[in-house]
N, C-alpha and C positions, 0 to 999 in steps of 0.2 A: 650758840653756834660758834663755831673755830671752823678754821684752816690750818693745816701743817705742810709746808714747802722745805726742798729742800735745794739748797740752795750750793755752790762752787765752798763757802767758807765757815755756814752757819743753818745750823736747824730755823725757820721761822716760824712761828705759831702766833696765829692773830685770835683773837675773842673777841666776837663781837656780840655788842649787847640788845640782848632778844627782847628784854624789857619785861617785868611782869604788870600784872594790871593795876593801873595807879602810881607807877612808878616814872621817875622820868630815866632817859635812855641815859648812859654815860658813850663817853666816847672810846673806840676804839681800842685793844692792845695791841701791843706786838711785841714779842719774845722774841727774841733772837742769842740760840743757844753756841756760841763760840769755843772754840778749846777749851780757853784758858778763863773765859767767862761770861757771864749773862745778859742782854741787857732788855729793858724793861722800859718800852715807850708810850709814851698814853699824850694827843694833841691837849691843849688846855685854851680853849678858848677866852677864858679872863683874858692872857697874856699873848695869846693869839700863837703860839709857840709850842715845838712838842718839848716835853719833859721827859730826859733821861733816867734811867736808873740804873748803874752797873753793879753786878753781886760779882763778887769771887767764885772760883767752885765751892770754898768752905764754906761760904754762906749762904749757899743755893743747897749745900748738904744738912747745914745748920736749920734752914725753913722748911727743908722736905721731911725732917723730922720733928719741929713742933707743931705743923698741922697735926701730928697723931698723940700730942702729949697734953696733961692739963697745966697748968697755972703755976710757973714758977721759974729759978733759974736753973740752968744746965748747961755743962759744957759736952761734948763727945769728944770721945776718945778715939785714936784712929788705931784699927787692929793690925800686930806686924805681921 
């Protein structure tokens, strides 16, 4: 299940986990899509803290094409 809000500065998209059978639940996402960039929060209970994650656009363009590629390195090229 997700949520998509939109928000005065930023797209937010949460995921939240559905669980499947035997599995245990993880905690929360939340995406929050900015101009100039990503960021990526997930609480972590060890640490009792949420954890950041900030992408660039080039590397939120970088991820959105190796979920569709196999096993190896690559650079993109940006077309003029």
């Amino acid at each position: 299940m997700f949520t998509i809000e939109h928000e005065f500065d930023a797209t937010v998209i949460t995921l939240v986990d559905d669980g499947e059978a035997g599995q245990p639940l993880q905690e929360d996402v939340t995406i929050a899509a900015f101009a100039e960039c990503v960021t990526v929060t997930q609480y972590d209970a060890r640490t009792d803290r949420e954890q950041v994650v900030t992408l660039s656009m080039a590397q939120l363009r970088d991820l959105a094409a190796a979920l569709d590629l196999p096993e190896g390195v690559y650079r993109l090229e940006r077309g003029d």
